[in-house]
VEXFI-261183 format. One record per atom (N, C-alpha, C, O, CB): residue in one letter; x, y, z. Coordinates in pm, whole numbers, plus 50000, padded with zeros to 5 digits. Each point is the difference from the previous one (the first is absolute). Glycine has a CB too. Example, Ala and Ser with C-alpha at 12.3 -4.5 7.8 and 13.67 -1.06 7.14 Angstrom:
2
A513194943150780/A499115011950000/A500905012050000/A501044999850066/A497074988550059/S501545022249803/S500825011950006/S499235010950073/S500515011150017/S500674982649768/
//
This chain:
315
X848777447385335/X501045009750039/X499825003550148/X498875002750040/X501255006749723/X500824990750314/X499835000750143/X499855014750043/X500415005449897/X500944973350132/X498465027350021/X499705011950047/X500785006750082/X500064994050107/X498194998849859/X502425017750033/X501295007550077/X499335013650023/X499105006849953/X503174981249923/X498285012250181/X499805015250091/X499685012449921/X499195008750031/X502564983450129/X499225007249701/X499675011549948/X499074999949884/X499785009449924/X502264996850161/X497354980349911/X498574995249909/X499225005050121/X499265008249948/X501214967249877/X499255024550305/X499045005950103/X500355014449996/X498935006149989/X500874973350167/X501225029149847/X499645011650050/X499615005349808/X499035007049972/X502814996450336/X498944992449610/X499045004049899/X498615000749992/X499385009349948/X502194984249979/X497894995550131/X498624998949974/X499265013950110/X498915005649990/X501304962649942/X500905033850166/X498695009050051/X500435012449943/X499145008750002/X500124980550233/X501905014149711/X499945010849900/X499405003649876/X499715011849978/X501744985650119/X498324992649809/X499394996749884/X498574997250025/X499225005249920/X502874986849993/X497455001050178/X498594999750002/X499005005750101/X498785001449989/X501994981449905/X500265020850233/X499425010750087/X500435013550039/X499695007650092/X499764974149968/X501465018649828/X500745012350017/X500495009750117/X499875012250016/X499064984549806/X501714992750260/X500435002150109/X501494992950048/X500804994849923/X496635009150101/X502714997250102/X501484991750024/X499274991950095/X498855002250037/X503465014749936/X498504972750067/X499664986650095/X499835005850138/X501015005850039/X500474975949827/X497445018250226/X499875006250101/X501454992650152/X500415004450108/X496315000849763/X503524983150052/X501504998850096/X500324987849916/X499434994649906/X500195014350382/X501564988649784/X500734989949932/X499654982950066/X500424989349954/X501595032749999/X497224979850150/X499164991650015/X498904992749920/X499884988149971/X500895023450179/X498564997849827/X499155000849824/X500304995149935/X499194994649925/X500405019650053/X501674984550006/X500774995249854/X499784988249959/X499424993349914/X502245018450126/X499524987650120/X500114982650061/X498664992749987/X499844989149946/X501905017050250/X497345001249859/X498814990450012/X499524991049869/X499934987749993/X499355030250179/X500354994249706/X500074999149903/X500564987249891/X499394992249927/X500455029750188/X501744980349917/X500944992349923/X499614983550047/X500054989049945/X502045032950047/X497534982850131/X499474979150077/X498834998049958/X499744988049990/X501175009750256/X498055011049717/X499054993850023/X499355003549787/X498825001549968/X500935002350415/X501084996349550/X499804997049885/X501434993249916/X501155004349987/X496835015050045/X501294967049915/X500994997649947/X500785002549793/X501034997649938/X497964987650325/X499485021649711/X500795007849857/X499185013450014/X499185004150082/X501364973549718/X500015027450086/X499885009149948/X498855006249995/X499715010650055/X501814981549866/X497584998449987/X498715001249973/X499145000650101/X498985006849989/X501534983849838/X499755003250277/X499374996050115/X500075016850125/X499295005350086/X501674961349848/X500135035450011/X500375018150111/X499015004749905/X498845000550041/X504205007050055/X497214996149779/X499125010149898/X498745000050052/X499585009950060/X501564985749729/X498094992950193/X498354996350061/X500125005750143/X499345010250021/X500064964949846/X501345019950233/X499735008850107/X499725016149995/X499085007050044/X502234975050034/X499785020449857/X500235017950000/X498785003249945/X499275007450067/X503314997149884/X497014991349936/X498915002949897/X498495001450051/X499155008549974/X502384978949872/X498424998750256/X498615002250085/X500314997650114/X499764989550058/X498725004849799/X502135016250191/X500205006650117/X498835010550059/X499455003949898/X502954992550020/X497045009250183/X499055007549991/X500725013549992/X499505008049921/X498814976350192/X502755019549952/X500715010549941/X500075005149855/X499865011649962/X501144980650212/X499284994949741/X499895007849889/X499144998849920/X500364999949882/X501365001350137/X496914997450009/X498744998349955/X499065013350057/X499025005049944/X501434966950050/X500145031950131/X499615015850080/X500315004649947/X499035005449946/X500984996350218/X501565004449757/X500695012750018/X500844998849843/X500825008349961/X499424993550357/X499284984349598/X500955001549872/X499294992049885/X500474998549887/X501875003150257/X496204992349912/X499344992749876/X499025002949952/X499314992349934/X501414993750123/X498915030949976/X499045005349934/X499434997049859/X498964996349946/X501935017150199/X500714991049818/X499904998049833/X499454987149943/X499644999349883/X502355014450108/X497954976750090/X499564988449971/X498744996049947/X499604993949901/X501815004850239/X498115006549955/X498265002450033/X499434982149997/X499594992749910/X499975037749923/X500694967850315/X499504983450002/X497985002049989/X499265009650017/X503474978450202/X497075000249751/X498195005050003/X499584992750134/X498814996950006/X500415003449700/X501494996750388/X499474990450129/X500265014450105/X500154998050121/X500814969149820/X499065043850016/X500445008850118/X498724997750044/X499214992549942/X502645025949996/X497824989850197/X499074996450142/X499325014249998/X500575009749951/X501134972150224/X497415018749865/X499345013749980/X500115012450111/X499434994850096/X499004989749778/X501705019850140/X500325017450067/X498955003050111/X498885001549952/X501915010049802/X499254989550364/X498895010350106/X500525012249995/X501015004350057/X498354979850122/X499845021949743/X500205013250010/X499075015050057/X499345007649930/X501854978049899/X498965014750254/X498695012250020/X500275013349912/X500975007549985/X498664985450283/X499485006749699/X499545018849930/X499275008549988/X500095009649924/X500554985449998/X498215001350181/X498945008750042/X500134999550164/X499874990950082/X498495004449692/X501975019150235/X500065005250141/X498995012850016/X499675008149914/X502934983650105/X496985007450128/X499355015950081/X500835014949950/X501175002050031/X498354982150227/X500055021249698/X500655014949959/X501075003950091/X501055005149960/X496795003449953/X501794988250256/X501295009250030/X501474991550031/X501065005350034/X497095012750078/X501574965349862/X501054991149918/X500925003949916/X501234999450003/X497324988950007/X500635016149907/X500685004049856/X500355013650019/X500965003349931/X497704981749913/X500905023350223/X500925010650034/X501265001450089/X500715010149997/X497344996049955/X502164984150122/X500984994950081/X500804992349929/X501235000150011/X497525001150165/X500734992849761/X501124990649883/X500555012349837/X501104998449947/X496954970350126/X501115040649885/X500265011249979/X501485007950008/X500975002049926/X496754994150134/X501785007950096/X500975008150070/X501064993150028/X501045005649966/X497475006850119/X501634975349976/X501194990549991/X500975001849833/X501155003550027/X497104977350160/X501615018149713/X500045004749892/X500925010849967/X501104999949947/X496924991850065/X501095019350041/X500535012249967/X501195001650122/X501105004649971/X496485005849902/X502174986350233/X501395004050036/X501354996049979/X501075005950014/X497604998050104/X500954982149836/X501454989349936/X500525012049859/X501175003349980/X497534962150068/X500205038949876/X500415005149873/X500495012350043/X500995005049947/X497464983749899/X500855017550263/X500565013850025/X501625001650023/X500795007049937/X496884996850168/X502544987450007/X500994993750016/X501074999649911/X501065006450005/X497514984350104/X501055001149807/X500834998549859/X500015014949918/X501075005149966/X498094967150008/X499855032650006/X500335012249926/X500895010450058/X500345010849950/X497614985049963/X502314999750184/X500705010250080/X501534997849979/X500915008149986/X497154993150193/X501924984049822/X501624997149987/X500644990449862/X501204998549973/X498575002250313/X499114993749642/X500224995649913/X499144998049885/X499674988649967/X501585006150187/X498275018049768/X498655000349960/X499944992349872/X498964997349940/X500575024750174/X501664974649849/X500354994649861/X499874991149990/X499364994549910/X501725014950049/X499754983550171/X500864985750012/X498104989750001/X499634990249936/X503725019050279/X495785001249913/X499344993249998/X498494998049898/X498934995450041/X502625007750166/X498775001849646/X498954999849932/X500874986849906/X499574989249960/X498995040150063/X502704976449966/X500754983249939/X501454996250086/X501015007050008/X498164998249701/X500584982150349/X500924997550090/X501464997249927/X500284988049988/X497755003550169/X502915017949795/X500754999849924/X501215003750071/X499835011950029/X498574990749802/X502904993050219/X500375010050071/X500685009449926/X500425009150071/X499564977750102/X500355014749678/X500805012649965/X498615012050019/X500185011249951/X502034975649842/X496295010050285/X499015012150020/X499715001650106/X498845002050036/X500324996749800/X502125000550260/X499975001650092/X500415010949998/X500785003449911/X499164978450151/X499555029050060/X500565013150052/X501295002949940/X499985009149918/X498904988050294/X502144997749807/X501714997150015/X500225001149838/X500855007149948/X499524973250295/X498675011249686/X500414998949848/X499125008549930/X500495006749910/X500314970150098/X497755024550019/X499395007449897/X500155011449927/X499275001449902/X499784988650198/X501995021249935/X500465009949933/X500824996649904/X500405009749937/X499275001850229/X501004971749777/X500334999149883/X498864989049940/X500394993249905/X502275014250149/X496584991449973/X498824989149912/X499065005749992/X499074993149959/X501374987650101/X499235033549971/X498395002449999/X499595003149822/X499115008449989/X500855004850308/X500364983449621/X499925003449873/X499154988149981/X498824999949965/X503375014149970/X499034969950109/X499474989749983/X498504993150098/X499464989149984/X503205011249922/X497035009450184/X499174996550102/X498475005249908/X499064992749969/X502945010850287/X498185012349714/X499075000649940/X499584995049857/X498845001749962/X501525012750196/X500444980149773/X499994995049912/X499324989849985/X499284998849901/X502245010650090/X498564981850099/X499784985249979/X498004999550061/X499454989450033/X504054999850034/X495905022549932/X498695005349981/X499624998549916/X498774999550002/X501345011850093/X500634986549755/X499525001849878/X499474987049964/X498994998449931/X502505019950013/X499524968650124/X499514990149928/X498674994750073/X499194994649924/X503225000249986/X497205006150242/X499104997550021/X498575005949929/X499034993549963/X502645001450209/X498605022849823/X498825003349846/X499464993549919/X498884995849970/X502025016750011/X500474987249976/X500124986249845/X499404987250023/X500354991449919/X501995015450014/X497224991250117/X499834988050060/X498825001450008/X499434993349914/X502395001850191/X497425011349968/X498765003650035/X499075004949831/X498844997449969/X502345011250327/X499704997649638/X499565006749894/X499734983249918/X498894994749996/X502645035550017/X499104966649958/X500634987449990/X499124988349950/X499564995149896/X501865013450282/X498574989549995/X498464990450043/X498465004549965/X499074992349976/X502345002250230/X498545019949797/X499115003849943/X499464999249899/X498824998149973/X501765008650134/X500374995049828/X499864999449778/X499884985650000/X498974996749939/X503005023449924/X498714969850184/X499724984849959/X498654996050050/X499514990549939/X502965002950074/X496755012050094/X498574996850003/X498895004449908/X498854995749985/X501885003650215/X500035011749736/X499215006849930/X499465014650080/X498925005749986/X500554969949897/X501315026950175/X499295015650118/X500835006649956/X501124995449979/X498054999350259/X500405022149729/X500535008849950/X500505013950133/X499115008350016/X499344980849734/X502395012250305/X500435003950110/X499455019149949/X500325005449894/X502124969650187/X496785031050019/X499045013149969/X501205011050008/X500225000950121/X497134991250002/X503355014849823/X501125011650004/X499475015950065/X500555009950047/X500514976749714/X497345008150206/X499265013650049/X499324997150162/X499105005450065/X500155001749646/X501554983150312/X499114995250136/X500514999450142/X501145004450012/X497944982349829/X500415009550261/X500605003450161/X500714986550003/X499364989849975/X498615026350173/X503524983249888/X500374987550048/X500134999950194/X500475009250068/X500954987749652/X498004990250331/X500915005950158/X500954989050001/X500124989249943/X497925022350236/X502624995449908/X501344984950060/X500144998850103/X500155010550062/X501264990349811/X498624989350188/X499864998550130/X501434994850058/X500484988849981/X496905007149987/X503085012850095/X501224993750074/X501325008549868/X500714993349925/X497844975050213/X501445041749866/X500425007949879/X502115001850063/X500995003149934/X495575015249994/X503344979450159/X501135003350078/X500745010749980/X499355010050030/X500684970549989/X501275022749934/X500285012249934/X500165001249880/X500705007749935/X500034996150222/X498354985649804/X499545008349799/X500754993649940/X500175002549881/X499465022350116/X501004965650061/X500594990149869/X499234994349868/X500624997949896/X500584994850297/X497165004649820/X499584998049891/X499005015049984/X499895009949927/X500444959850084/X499345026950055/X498855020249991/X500645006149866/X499434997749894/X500475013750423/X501314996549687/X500465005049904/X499814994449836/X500055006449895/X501294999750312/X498464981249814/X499874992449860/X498324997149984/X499504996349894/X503184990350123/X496765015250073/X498174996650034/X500095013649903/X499934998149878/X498974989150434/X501245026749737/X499695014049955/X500024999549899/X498915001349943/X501745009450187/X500574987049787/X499994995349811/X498424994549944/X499355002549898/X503534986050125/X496965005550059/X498534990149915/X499055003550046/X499154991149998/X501574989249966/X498825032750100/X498855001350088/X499545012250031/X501105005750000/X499574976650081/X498545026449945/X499665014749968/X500525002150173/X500705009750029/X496774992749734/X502224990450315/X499855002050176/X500784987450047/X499664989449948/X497705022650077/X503594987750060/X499884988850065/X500345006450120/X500835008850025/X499604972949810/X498605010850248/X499525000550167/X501314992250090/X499754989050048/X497185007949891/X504385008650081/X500884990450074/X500024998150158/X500425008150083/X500864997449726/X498204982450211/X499915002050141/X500394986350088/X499714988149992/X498415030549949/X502664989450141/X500784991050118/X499735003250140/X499145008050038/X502674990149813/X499044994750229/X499214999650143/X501325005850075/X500015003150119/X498024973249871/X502925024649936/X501385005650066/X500025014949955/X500115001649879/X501374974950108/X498405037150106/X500395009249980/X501415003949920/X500425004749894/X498014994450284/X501924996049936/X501945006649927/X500144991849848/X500465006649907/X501374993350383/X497794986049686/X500045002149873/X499235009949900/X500435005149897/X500164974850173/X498265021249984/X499275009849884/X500635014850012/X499585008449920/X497964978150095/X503415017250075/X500705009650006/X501024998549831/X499775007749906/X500004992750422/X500914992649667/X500724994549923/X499325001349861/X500295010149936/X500664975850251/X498145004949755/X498844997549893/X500115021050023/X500265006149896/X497634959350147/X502015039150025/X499575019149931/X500915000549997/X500235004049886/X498145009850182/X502544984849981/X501905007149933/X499854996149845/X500205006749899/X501894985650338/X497554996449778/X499994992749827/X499485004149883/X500294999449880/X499594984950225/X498995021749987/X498935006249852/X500035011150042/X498925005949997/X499314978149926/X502765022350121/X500295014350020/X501024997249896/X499655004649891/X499775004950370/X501624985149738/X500894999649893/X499704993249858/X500425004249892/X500944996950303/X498064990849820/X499084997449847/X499435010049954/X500485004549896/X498914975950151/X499585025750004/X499675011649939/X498204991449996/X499235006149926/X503705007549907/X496694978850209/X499134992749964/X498475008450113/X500025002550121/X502154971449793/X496745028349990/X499095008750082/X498974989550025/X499205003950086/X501245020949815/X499234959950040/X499484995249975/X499714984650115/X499384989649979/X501315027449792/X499964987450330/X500094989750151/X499445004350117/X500745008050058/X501254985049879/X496875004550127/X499815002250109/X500714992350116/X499754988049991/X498415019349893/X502464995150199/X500524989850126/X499164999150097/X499325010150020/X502784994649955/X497724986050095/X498624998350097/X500224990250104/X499784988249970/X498645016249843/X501944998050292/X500004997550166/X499174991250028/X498915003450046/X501555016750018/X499814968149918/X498834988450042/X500194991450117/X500134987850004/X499505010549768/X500355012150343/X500004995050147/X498834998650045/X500074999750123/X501755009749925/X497064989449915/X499024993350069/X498914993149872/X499905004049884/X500455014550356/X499024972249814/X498814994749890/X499145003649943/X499444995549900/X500804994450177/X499495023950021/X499095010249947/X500165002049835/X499234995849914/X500925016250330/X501134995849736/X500535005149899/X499794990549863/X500385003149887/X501205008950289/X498114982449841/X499874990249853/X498114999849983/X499514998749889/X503254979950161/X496475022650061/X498965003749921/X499785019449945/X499085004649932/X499894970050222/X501735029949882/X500195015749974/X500374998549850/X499585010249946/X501355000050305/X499874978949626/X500595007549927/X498874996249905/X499114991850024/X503555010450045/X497535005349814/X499154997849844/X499864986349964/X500404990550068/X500545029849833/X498554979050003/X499634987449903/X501384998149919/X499975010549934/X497204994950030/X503554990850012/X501134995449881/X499984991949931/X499724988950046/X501335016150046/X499224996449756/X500704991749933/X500504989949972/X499634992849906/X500255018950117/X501324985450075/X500894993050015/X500975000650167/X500405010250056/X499314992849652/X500444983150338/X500835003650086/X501234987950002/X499974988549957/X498015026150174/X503044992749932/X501164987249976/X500824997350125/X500415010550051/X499954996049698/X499984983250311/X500965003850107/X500594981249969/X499534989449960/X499015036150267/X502884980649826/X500874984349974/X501025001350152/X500215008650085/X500084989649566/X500104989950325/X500885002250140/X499825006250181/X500825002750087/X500234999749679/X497364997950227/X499535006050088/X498844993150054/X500184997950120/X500815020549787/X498184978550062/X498884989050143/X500884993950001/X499354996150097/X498154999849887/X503564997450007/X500444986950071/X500435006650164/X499964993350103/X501154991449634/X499275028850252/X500305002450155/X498995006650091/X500315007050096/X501894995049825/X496724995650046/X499084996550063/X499044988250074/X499994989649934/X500695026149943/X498734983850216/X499404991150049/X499144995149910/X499865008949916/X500504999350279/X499104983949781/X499214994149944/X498175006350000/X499215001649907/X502964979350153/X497765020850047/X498075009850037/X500695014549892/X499335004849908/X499454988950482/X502475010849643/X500285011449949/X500254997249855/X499655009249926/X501154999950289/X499684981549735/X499894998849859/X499085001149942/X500025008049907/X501214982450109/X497775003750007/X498684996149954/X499455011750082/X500014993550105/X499964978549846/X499625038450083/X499895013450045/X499975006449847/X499055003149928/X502284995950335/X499895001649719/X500325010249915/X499914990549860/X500625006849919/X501025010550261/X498114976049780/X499104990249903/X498725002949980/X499735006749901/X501464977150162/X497865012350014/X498765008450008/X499945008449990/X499115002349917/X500374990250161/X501155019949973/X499355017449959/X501015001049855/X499465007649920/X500065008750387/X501604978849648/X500045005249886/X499574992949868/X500065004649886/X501515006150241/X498034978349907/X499254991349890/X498875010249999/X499755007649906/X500914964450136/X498495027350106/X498215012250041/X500865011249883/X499614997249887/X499155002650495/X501855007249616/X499995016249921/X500714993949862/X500705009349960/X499785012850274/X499634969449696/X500235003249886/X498825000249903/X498944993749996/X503184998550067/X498405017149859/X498885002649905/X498994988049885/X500764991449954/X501005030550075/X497414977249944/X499204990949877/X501594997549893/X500645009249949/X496065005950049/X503644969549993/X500844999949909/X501445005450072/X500944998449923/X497045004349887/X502325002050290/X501395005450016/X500964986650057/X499474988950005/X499535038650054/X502214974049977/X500774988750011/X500874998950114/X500345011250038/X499514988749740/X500604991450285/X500624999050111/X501134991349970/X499884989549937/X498145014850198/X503065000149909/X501574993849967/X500444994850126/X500625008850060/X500155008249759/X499154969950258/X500985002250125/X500944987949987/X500024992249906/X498235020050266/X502604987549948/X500044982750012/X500355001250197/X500255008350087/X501234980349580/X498304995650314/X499965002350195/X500224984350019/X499134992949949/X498715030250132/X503124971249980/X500184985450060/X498994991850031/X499305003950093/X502335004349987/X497924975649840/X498604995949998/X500404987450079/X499074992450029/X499715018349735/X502634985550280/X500344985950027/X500975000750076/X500905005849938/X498434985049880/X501115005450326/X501314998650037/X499594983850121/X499364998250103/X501745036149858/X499784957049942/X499864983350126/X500455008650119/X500785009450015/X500214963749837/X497905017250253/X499705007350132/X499585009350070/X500045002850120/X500864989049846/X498525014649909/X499595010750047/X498885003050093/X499184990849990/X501825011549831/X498685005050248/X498785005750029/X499115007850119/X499944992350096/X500474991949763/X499085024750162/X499995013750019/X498015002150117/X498834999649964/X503315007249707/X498494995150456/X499014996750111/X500215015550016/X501115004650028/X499054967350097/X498585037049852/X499935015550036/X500245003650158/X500795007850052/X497454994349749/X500654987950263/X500294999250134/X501785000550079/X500605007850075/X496904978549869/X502765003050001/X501344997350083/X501195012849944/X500985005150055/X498494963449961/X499685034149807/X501195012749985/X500455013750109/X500995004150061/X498074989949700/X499255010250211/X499965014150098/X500504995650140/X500705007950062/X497115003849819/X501874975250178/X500904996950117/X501005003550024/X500165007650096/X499104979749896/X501825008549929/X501405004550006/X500425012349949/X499685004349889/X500664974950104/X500605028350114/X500175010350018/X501405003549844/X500924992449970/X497985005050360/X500795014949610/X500645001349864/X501325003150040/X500255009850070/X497814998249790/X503364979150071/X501185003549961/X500275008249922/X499974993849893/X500254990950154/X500155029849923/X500555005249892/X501574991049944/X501104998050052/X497525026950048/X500654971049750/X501794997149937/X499424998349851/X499245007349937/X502474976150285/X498845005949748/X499555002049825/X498064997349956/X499054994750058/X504014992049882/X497125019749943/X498104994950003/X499764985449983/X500834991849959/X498385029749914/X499344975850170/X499794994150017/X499234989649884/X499305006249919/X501265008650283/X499484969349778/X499385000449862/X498734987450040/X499984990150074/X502635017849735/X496584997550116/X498614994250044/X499654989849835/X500675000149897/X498265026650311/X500004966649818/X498834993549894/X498784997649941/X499944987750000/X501205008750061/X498105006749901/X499125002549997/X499324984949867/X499905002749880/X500885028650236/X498784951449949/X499924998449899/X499044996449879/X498825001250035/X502714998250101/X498594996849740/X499085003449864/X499124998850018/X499265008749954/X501624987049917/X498364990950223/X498314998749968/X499495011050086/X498885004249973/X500814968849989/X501165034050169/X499345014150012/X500085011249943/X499035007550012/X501024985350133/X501235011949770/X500235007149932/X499005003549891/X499565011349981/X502414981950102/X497604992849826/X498844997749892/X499015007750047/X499615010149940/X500834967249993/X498845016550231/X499055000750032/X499935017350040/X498895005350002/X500994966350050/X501125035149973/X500155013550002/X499755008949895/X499405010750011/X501914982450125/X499195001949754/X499765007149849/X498284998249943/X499175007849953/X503734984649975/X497124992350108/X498614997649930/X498525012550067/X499115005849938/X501974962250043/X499395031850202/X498755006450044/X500045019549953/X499035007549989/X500884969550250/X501655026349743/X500055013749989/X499314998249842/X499965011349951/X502404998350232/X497184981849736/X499555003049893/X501175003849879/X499815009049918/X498114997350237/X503334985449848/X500865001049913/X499924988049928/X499064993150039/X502215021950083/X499534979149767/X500184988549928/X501835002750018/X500585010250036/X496714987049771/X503274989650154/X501154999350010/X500534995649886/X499974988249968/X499795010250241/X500655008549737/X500894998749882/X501094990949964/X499924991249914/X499515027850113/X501944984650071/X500654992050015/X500864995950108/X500315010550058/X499214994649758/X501054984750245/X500974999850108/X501234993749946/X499754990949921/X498505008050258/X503175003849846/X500974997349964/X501045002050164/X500135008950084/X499054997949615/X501374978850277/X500844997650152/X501345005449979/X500684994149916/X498184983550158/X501715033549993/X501355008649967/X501054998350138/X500144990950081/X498355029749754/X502074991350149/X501124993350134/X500555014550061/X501185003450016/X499984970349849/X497595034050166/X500365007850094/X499744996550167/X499705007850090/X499965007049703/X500554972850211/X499854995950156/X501474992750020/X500494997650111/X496544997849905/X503495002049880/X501414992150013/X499374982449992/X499044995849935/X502565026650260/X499424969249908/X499684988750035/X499284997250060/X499575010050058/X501684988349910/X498114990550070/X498844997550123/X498375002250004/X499204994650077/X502815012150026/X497745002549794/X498615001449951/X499714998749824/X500674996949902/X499165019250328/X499134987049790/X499194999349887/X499365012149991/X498955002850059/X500774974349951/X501005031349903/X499685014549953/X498955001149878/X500264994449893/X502175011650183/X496634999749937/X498975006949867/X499825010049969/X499515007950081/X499534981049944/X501205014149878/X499955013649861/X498215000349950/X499764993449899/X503344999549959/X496025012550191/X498535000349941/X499585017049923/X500395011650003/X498864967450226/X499475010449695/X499805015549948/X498604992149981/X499654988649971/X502815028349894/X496764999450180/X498644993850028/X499165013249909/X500625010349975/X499784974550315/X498385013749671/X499475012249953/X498534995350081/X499634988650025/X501885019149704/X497705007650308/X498775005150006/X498964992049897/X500015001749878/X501175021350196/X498194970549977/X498375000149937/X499415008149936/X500495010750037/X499184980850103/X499645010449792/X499145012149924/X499004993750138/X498895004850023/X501455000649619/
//
């Protein structure tokens, strides 16, 4: 079957989900394949759509990751603070939009979806509760949960249900402004909110339970992921449990501390980092956790390789 123009711009709609960057493209295309089958294979192993659309695939020849994640303290406080001002930022003008990039939670829309915003807290719980019971771990109701990256309480509110304390803490003020409107109107006595603008602050808090955070190291640097990996794996309790997930894979990736702090910080959308498995492992194994289970999910979208873990404490 010969190949026409609108067998090419299909293909970059259908398999790169995009339009033809010109009509030159097209042309090129239509000459330089003569069926069908022959465009498909192009499109298919293309590096475009092996970057940005063949995650799901999961080839086993991928190439391995340079990733740095051990940096000098005042690195990681600079990569930190880089952080907090992007989120501050955001909490200021879009505190919703940017915990789920949705646009009916945007500023403009959220006064008719916030029912559905906080809502959709529940299933991540569930989930967590979830994963728990299928390992066999019994989630403590009398116990401290923390969360890290709590934003304005989209899941917090559903943590409180299952937990005597939970410690909510973010690095964006004006959202945690928000998170107390919330549990001012819940009625909920059972949330601490907690200001986690410097590194200090995480060896300051208690021993816990349990801690959970989703949707959140990925917008962090990588030294900073694994930061806050170590001290909350370090404080959980004999037996307590850790819920996260954080991006373990993206083709091409990879992450020079040096050349980061070099460049001077764009404020615009967050930023998404990797952190990957054989260091991740090697992170759990030294804090003295075992790993229960990992399950690959799709809060990163296309282009990576997202993980759902749940790890428990050593006796």
């Amino acid at each position: 079957m010969v190949v026409s123009e609108s067998d090419v711009i299909a293909a970059f709609r259908l398999i790169l989900g995009r339009e033809p960057e010109s009509a030159e493209a097209v042309r090129a295309l239509i000459e330089s394949h003569a069926t069908i089958a022959e465009l498909r294979a192009r499109f298919l192993n293309s590096e475009e759509f092996k970057i940005h659309h063949a995650a799901s695939l999961k080839p086993l020849g991928w190439g391995r990751l340079d990733v740095d994640i051990d940096v000098p303290e005042p690195i990681l406080q600079d990569m930190l603070a880089r952080v907090e001002r992007l989120f501050k930022q955001l909490g200021d003008t879009e505190p919703h939009w940017s915990v789920l990039t949705d646009e009916k939670f945007k500023a403009a829309n959220i006064g008719e979806h916030e029912d559905e915003f906080f809502g959709s807290g529940f299933g991540d719980v569930e989930n967590f509760r979830a994963t728990a019971e299928r390992c066999g771990v019994s989630l403590k109701p009398d116990g401290i949960c923390f969360e890290l990256g709590c934003g304005v309480g989209r899941v917090t509110l559903w943590l409180a249900k299952h937990f005597a304390k939970v410690i909510a803490a973010d690095l964006s003020a004006p959202h945690l402004e928000i998170l107390r409107r919330k549990i001012e109107q819940s009625k909920l006595s059972n949330i601490e909110p907690l200001l986690l603008n410097t590194i200090s602050k995480l060896d300051q808090l208690p021993a816990f339970d349990a801690f959970f955070t989703i949707i959140v190291l990925q917008h962090n640097p990588p030294p900073v992921m694994a930061y806050f990996l170590r001290k909350m794996l370090g404080k959980l309790k004999v037996d307590g449990v850790g819920y996260f997930q954080l991006p373990t894979y993206r083709p091409g990736y990879s992450f020079n501390a040096a050349a980061y702090v070099a460049k001077p910080q764009v404020i615009g959308d967050p930023e998404m980092h990797v952190i990957p498995q054989h260091q991740l492992y090697q992170l759990i194994e030294t804090a003295g956790c075992r790993l229960l289970e990992v399950r690959e999910d799709d809060s990163t979208g296309p282009g990576f390789i997202s993980s759902r873990v749940l790890v428990q404490k050593r006796s």
